[in-house]
N, CA, C and O atoms as CSV, one atom per row, in Angstrom:
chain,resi,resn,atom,element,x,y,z
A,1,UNK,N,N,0.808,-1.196,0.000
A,1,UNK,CA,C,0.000,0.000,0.000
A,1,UNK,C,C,0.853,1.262,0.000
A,1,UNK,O,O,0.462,2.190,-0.709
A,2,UNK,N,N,1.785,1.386,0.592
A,2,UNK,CA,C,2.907,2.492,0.585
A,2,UNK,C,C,3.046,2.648,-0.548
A,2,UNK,O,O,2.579,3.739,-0.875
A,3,UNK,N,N,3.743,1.743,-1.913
A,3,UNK,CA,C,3.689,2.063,-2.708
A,3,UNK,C,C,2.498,3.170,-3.641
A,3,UNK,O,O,2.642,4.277,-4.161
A,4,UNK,N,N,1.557,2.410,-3.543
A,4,UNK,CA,C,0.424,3.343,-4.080
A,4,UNK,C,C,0.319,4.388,-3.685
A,4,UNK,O,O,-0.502,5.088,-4.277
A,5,UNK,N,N,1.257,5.156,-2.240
A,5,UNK,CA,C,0.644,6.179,-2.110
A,5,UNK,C,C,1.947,7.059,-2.890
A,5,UNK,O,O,1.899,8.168,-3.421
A,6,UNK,N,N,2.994,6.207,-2.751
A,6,UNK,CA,C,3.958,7.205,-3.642
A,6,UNK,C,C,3.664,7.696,-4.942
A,6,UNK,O,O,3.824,8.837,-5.376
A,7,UNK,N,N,3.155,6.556,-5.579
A,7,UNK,CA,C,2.669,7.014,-7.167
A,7,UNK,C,C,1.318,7.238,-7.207
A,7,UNK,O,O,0.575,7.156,-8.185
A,8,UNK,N,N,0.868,7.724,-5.292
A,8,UNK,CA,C,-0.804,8.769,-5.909
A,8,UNK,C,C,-2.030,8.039,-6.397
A,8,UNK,O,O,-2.943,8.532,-7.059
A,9,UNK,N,N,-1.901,6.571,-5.901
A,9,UNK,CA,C,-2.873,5.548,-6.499
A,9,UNK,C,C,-3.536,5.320,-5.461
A,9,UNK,O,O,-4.136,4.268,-5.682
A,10,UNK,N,N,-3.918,5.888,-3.907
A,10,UNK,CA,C,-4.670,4.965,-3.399
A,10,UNK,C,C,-5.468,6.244,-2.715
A,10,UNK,O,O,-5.007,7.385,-2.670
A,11,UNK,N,N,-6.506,5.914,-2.291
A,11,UNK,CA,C,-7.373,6.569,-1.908
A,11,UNK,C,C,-8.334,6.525,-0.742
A,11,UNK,O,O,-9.268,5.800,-0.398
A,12,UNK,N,N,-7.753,7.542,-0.301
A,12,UNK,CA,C,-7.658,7.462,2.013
A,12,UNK,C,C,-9.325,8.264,2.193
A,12,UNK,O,O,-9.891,8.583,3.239
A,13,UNK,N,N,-9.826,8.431,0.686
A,13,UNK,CA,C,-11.454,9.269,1.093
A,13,UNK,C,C,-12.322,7.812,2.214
A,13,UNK,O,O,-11.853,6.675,2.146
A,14,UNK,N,N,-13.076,7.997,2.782
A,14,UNK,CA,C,-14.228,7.766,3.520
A,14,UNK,C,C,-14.918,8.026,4.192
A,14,UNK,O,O,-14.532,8.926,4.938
A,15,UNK,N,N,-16.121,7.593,4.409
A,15,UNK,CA,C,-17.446,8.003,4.986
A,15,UNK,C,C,-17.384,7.374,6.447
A,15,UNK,O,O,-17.373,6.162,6.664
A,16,UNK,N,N,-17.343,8.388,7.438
A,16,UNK,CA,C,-17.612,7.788,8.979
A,16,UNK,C,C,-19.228,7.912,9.158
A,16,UNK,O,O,-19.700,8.987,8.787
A,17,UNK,N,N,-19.994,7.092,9.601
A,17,UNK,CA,C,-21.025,6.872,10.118
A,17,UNK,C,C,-21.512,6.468,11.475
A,17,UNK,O,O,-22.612,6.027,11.808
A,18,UNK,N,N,-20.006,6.823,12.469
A,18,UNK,CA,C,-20.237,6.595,13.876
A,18,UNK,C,C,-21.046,8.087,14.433
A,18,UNK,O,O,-20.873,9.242,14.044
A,19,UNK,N,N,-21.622,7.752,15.085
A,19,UNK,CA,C,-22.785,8.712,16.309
A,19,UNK,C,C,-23.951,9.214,15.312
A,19,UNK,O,O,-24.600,10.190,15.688
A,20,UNK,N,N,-24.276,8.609,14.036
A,20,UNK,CA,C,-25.096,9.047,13.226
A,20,UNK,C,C,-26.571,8.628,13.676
A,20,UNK,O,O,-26.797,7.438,13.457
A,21,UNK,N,N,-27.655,9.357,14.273
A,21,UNK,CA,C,-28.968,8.735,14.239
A,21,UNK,C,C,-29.541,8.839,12.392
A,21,UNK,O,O,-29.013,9.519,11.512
A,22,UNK,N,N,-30.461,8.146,12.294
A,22,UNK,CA,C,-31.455,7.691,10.970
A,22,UNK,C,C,-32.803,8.122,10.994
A,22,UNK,O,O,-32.961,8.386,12.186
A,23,UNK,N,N,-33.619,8.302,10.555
A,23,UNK,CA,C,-34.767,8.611,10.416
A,23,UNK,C,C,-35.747,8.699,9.431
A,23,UNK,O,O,-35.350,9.128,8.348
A,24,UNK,N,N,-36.634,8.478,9.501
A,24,UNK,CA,C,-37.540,7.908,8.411
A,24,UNK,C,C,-38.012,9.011,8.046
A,24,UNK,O,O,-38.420,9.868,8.830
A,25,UNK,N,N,-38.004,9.140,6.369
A,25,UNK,CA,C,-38.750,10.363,5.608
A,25,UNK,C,C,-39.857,9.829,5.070
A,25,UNK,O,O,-39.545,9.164,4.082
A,26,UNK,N,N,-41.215,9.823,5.314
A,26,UNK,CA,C,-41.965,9.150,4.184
A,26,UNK,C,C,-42.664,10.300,3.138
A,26,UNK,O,O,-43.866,10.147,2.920
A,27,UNK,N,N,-42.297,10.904,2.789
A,27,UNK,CA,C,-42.070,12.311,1.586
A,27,UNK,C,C,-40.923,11.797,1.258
A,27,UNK,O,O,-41.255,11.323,0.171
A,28,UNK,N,N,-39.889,11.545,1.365
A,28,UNK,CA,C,-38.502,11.173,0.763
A,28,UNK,C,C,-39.014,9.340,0.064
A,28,UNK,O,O,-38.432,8.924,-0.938
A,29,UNK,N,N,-39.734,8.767,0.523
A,29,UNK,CA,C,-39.776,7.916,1.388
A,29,UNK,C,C,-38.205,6.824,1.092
A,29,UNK,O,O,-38.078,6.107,0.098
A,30,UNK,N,N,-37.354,6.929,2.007
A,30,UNK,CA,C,-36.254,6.369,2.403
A,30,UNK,C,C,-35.417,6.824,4.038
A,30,UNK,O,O,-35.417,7.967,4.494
A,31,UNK,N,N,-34.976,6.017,4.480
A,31,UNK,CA,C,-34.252,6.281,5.700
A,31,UNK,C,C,-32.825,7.142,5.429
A,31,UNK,O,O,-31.883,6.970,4.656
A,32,UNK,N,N,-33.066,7.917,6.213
A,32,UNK,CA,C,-32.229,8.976,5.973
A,32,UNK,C,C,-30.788,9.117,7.048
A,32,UNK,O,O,-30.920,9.211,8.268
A,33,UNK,N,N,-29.679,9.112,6.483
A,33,UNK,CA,C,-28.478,9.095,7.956
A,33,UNK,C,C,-27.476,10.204,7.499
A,33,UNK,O,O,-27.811,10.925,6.559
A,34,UNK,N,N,-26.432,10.358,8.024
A,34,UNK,CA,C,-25.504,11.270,7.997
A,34,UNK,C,C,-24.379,10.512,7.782
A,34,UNK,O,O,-24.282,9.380,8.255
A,35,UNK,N,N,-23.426,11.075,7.044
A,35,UNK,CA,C,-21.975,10.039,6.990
A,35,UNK,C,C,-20.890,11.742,7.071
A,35,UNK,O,O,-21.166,12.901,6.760
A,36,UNK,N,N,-20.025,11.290,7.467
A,36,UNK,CA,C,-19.071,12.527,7.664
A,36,UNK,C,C,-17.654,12.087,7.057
A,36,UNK,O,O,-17.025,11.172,7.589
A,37,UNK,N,N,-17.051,12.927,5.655
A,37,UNK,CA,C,-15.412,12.448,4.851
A,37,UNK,C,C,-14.944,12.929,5.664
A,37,UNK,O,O,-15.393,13.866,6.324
A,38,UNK,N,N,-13.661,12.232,5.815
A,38,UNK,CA,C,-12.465,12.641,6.340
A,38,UNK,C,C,-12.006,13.934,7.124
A,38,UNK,O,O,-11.419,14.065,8.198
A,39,UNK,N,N,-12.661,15.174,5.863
A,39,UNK,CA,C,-12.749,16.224,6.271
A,39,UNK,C,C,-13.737,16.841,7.039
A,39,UNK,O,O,-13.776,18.067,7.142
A,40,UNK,N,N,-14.649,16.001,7.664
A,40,UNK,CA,C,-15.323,16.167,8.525
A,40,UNK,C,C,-17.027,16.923,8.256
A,40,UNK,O,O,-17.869,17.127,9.130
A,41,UNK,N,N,-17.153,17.255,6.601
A,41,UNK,CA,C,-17.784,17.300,6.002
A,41,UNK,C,C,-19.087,16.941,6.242
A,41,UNK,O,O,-18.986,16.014,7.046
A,42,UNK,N,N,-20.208,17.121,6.028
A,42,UNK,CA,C,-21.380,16.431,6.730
A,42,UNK,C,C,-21.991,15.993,5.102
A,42,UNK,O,O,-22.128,16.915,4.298
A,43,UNK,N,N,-22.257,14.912,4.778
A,43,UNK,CA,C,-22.952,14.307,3.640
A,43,UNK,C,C,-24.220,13.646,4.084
A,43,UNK,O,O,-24.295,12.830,5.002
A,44,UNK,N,N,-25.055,14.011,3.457
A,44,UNK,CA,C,-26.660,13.258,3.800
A,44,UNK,C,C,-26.493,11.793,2.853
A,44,UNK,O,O,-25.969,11.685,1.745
A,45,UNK,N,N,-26.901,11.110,3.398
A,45,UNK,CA,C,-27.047,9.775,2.461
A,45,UNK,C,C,-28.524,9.177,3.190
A,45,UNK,O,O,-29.087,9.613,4.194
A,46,UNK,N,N,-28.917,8.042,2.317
A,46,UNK,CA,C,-30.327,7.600,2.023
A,46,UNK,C,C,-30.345,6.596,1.467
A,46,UNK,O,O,-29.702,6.367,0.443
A,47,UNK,N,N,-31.001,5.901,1.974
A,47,UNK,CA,C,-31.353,4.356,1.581
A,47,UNK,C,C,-33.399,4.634,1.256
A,47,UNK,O,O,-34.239,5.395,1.736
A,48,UNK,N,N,-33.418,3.545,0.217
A,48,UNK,CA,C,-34.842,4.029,-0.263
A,48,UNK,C,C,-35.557,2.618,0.064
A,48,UNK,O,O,-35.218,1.444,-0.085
A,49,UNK,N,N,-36.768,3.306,0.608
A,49,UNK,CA,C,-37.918,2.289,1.175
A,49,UNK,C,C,-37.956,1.151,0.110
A,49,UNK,O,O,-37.734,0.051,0.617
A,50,UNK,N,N,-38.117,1.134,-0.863
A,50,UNK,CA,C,-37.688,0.640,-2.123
A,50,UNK,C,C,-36.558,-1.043,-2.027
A,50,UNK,O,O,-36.843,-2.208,-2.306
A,51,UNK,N,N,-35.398,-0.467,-1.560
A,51,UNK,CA,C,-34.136,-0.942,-1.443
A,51,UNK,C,C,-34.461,-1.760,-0.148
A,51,UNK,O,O,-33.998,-2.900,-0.113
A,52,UNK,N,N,-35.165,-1.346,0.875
A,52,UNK,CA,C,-35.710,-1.983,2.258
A,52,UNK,C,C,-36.223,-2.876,2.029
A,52,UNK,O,O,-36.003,-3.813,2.796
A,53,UNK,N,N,-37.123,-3.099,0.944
A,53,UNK,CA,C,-38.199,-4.261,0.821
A,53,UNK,C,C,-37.673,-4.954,-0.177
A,53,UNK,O,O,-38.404,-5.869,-0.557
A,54,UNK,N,N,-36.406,-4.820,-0.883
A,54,UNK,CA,C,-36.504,-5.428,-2.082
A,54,UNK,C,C,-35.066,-6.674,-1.255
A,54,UNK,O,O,-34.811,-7.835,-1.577
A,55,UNK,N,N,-34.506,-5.923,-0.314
A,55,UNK,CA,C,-33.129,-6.907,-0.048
A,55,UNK,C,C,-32.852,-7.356,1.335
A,55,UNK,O,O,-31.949,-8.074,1.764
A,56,UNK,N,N,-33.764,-6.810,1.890
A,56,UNK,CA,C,-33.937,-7.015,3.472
A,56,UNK,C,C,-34.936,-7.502,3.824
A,56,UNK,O,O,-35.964,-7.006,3.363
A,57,UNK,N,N,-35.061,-8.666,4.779
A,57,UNK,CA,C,-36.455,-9.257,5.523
A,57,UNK,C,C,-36.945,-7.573,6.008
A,57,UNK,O,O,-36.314,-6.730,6.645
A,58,UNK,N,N,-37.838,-7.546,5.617
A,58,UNK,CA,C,-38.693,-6.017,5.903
A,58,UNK,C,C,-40.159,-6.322,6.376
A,58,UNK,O,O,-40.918,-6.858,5.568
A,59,UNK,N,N,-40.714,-5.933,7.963
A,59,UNK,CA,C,-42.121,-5.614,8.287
A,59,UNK,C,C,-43.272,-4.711,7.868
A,59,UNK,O,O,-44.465,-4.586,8.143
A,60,UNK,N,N,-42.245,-4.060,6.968
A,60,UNK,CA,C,-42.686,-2.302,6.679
A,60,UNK,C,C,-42.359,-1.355,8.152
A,60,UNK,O,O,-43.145,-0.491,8.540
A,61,UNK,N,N,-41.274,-1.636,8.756
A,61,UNK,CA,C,-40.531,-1.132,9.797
A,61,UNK,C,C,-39.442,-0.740,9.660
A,61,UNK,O,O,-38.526,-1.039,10.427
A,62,UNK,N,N,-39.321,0.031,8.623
A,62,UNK,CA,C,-37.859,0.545,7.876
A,62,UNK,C,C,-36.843,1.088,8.775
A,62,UNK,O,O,-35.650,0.850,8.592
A,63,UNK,N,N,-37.235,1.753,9.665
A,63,UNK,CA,C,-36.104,2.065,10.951
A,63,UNK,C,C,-35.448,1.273,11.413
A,63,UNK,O,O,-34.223,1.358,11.503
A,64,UNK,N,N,-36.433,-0.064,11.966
A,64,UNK,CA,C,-36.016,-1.520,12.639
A,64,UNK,C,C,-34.924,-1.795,11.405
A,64,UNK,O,O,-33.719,-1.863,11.649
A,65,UNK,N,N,-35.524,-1.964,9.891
A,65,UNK,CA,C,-34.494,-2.956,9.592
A,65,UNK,C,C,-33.407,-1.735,8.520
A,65,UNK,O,O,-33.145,-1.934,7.334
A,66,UNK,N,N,-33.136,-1.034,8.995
A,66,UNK,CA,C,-32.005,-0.302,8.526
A,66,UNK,C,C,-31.351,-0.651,9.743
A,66,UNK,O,O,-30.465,-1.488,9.573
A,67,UNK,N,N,-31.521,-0.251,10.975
A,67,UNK,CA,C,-30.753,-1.009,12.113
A,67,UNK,C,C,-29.953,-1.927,12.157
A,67,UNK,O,O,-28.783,-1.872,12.536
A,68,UNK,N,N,-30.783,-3.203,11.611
A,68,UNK,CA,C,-30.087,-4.374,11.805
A,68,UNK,C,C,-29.542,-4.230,10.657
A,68,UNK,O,O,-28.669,-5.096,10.615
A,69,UNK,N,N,-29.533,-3.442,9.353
A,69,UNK,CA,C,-28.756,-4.221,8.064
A,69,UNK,C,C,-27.683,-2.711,8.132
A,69,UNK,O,O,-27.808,-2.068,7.090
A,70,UNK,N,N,-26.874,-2.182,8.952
A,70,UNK,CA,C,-26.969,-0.835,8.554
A,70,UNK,C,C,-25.030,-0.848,8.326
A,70,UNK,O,O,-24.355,0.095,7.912
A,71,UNK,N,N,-24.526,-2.238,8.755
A,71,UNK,CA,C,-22.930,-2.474,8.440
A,71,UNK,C,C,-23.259,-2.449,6.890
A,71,UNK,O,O,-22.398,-1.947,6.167
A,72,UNK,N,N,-24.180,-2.838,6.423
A,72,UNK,CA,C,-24.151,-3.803,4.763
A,72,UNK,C,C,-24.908,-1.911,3.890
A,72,UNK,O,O,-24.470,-1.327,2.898
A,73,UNK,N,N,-25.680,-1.652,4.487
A,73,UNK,CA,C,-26.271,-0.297,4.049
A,73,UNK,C,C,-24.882,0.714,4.093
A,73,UNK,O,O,-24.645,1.103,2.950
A,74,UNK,N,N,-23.997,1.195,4.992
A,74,UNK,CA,C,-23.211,2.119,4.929
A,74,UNK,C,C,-22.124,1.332,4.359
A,74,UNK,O,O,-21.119,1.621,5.008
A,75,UNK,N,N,-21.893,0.636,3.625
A,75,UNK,CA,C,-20.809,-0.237,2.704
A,75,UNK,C,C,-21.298,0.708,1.539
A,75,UNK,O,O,-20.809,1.771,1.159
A,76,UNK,N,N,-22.365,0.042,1.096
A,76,UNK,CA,C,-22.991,0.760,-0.318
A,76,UNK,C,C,-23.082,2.044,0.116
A,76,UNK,O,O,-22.608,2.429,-0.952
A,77,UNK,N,N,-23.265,3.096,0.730
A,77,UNK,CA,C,-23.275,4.287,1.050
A,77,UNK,C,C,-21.772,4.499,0.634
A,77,UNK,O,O,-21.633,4.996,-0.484
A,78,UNK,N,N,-20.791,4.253,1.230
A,78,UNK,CA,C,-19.438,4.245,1.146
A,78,UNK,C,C,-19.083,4.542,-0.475
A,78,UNK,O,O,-18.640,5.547,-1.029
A,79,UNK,N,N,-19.418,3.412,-0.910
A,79,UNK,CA,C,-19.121,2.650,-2.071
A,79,UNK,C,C,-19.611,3.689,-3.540
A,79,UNK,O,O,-19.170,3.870,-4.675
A,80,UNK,N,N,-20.805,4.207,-2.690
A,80,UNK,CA,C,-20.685,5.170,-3.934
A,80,UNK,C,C,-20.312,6.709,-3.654
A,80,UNK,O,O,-20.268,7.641,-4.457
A,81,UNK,N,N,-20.098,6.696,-2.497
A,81,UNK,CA,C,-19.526,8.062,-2.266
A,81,UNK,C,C,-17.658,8.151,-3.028
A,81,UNK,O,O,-17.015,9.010,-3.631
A,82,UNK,N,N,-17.419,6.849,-2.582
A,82,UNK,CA,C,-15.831,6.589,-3.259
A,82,UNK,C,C,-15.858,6.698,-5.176
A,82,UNK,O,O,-14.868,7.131,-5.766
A,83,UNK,N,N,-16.848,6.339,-5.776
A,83,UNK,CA,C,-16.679,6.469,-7.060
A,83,UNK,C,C,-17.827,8.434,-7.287
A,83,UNK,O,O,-18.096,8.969,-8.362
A,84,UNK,N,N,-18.068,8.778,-6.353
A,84,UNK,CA,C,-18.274,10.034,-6.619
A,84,UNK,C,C,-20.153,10.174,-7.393
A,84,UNK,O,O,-20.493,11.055,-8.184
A,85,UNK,N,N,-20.943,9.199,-6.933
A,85,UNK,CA,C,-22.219,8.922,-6.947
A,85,UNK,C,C,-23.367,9.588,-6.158
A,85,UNK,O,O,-24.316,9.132,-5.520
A,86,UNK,N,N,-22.803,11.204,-6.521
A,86,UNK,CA,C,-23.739,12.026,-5.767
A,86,UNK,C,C,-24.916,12.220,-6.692
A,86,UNK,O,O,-24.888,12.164,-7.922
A,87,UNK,N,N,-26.367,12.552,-5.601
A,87,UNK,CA,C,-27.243,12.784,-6.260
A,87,UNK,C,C,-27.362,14.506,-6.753
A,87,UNK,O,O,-26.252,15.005,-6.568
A,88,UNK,N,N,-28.002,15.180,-7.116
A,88,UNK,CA,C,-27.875,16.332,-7.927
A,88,UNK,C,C,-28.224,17.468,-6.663
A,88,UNK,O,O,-28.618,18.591,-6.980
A,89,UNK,N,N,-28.094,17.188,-5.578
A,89,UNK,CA,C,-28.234,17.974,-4.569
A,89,UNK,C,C,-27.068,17.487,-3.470
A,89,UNK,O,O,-26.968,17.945,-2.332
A,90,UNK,N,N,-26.151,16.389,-4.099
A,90,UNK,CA,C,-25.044,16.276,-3.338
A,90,UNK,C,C,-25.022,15.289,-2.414
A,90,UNK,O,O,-23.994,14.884,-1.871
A,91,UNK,N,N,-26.346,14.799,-2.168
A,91,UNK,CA,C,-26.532,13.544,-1.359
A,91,UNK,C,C,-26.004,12.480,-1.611
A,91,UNK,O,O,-25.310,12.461,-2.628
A,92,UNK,N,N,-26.135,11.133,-0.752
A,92,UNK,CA,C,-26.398,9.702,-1.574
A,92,UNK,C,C,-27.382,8.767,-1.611
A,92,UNK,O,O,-28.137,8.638,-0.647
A,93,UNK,N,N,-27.474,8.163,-2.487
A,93,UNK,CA,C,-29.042,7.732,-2.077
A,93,UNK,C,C,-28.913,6.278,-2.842
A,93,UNK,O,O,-28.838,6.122,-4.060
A,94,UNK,N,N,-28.905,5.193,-1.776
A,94,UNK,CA,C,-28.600,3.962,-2.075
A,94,UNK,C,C,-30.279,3.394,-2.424
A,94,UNK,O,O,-31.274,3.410,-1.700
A,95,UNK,N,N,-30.044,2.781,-4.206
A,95,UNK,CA,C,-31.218,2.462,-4.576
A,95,UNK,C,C,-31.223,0.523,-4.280
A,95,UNK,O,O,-30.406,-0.039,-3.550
A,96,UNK,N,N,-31.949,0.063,-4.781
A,96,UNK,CA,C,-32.503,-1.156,-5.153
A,96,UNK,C,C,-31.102,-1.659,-6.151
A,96,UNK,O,O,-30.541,-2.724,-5.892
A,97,UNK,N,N,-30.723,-0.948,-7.069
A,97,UNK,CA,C,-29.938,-1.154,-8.242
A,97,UNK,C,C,-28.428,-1.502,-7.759
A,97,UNK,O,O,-27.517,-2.161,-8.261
A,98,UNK,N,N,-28.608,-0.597,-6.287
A,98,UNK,CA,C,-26.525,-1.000,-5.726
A,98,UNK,C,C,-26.720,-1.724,-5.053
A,98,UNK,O,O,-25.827,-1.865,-4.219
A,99,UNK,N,N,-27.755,-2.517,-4.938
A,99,UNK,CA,C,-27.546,-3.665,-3.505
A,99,UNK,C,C,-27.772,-4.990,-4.849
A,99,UNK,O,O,-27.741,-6.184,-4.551
């Protein structure tokens, strides 16, 4: 890995999602969290009710099960914040399509 950083190949960006509460938009309708880059930056990201029911055992208790799935949810949050997969207001918003 040293190497890569000499020749500028590796890439130290990421999304912290520790002390983040979630909350349910149903006007958005997706669960909504906070992830913070490196720079301490505040990024909204979003998982869509959508994405809840399509890949997760879901009650229609989207809070509950963003909870329990929320290591595997802020991966894909991550994941497209690293290839630069903002939505047009700068957010992220993990669909059905990245899981």
């Amino acid at each position: 890995m040293a190497i890569l950083a000499v020749l500028g190949m590796n890439d130290s960006r990421y999304l912290n999602f520790s002390n983040t509460k979630a909350r349910s938009d149903n006007l958005q309708m997706a669960i909504i969290f906070l992830g913070h880059d490196n720079n301490k930056k505040e990024i909204e990201c979003a998982i869509s009710f959508e994405a809840l029911d399509n890949y997760f055992e879901n009650n229609k208790d989207y809070l509950k099960t963003f909870i329990a799935n929320q290591d595997r949810i802020y991966h894909e949050a991550n994941k497209k914040y690293l290839c630069d997969k903002f939505e047009a207001n700068g957010s992220i918003l993990v669909r059905s399509e990245d899981l």
